[in-house]
C-alpha positions, -999 to +999 in steps of 0.1 A: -394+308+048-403+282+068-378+275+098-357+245+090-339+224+117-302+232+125-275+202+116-251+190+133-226+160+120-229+123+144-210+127+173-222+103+210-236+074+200-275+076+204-290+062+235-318+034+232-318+015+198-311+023+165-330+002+130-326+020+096-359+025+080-354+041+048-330+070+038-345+106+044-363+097+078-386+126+083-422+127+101-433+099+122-465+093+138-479+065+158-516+044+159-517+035+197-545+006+187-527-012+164-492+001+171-478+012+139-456+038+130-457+056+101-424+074+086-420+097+061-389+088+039-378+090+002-393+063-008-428+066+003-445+064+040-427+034+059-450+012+083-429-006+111-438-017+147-435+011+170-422-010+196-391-028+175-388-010+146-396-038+125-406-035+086-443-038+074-450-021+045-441+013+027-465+031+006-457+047-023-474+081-025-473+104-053-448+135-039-430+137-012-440+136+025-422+153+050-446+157+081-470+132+093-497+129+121-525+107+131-563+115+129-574+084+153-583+062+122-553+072+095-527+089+093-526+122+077-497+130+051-493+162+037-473+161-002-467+197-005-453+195-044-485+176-055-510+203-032-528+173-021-534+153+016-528+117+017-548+096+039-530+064+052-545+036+075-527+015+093-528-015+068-519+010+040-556+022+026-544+051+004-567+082-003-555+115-019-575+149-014-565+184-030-560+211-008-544+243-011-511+253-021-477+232-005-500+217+023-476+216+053-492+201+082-526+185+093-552+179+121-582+162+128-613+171+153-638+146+164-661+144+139-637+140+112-628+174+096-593+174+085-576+209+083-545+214+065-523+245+064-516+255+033-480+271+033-480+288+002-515+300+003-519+318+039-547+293+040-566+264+060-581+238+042-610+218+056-615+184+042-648+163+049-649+123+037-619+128+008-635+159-005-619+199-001-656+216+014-641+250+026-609+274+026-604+303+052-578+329+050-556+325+079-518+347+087-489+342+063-471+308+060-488+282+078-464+253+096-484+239+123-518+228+127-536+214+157-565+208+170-577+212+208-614+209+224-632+229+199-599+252+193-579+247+161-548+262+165-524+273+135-494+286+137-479+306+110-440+304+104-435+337+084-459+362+107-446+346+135-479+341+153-504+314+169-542+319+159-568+303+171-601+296+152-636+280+163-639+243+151-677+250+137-677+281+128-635+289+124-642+323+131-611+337+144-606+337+183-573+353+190-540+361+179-504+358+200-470+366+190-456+337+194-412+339+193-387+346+165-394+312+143-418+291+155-424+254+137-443+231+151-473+231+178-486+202+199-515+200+222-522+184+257-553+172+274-555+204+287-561+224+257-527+239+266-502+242+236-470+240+235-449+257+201-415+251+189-397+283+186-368+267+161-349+300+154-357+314+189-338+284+208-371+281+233-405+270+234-437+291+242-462+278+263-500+290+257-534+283+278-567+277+251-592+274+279-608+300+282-591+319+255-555+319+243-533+332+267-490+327+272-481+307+301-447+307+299-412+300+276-390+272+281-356+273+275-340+248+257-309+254+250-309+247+212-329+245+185-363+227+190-379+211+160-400+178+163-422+180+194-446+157+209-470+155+243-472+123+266-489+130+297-473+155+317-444+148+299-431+169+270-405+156+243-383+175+219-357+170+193-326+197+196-316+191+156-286+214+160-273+193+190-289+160+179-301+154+213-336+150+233-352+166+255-376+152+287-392+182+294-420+181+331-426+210+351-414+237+330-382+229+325-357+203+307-349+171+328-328+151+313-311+148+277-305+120+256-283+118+227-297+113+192-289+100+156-277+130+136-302+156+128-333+140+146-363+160+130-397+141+146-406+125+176-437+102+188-444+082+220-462+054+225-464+028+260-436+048+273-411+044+245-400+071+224-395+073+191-371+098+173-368+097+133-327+101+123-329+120+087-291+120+078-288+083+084-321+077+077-332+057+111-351+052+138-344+059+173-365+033+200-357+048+239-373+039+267-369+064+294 
């Protein structure tokens, strides 16, 4: 199965501020152009303002989302019960695209290919202008998906591995053991990524460039889950601890306390942005 955040009941009150924006406050992504944030919730994909929180628009989609992330022109939803991709822009355009089976996570590259992982199908789904143009076979259980330089990077919850594939070509590069239940995977400027290793209390720290190689683990003393990159800044969410993490150099710098069960984070001008599930809010701190 795919690793699942730990839970732990409200206990300091969280740091920064708080708005509710919709019960079941999941994957959150952000447009630095037009500064929205998009949320996945029960009732559809929330728009607000990254920097207040404030209510635009929810879209209602068709299944529901639980992971989001941003392509550079829409967001990118996968509905893993309808097996499809939802497209989002930033005004609420809405285009749906099959993929494979329980899509779990997406990426773009820069000319506009979409891959999804496809949980259920040990697959990657590549999706050109709304239409599914190729599947390739990748390790069991797909849950994260990014893309780096020419370097798309899937990480597979069940084999417990990170593989690397050519953008053009996704021939298979390399394979790394990557912990005891990795999650999630994010990517810096440096083609370096950086995997949430939920069961394994840590995350692992890879080089792309010139080929995959580990760097090093980081210890995090909980459960990581959401994760996200700003500069030479890492960020990420301890779900069993409901705290998180500032993360330079290697090594965790300072903590802050969280709504209960905080799943995703973002950043954008500095701020960041943690998505509460159990209360079903958003968290706004600026470091």
């Amino acid at each position: 199965m795919a690793q699942e955040p730990g839970r732990k009941p409200a206990g300091e009150p969280p740091a920064g501020r708080v708005v509710r924006v919709g019960a079941g406050a999941e994957g959150i992504a952000v447009d630095p152009s037009s500064g929205v944030a998009a949320i996945a919730t029960d009732a559809g994909l929330a728009l607000v303002d990254a920097a207040t929180g404030e209510p635009r628009e929810v879209v209602e989609l068709p299944a529901p989302a639980r992971h989001v992330s941003f392509s550079g022109t829409r967001f990118l939803v996968p509905l893993e019960e309808a097996n499809q991709l939802a497209e989002v822009s930033p005004d609420g355009e809405l285009r749906l695209t099959d993929t494979g089976a329980h899509p779990h996570d997406a990426a773009a590259d820069a000319d506009g290919r979409i891959f999804v992982g496809d949980e259920f199908a040990a697959s990657l789904s590549v999706l050109e202008d709304g239409r599914l143009t190729r599947t390739v076979k990748v390790a069991e259980q797909p849950g994260g998906v990014v893309v780096t330089g020419d370097v798309v990077a899937v990480v597979s919850v069940r084999a417990n591995v990170v593989e690397t594939y050519d953008r053009r070509t996704l021939e298979r590069l390399s394979t790394q053991n990557v912990g005891y239940g990795p999650s999630h995977v994010v990517a810096d400027a440096q083609g370096r990524l950086y995997v949430a290793d939920t069961r394994g209390g840590g995350i692992s720290v890879f080089s792309t460039r010139p080929r995959l190689r580990f760097e090093q683990r980081i210890d995090t003393g909980g459960q990581p889950y959401g994760i996200a990159v700003d500069g030479d800044r890492l960020w990420a969410t301890l779900s069993d601890r409901n705290q998180l993490l500032q993360i330079e150099g290697g090594r965790v710098v300072k903590t802050f306390p969280t709504p209960a069960t905080p799943y995703s984070v973002a950043v954008h001008r500095g701020a960041v942005l943690v998505t509460g599930r159990d209360d079903g809010v958003l968290q706004i701190v600026s470091p």
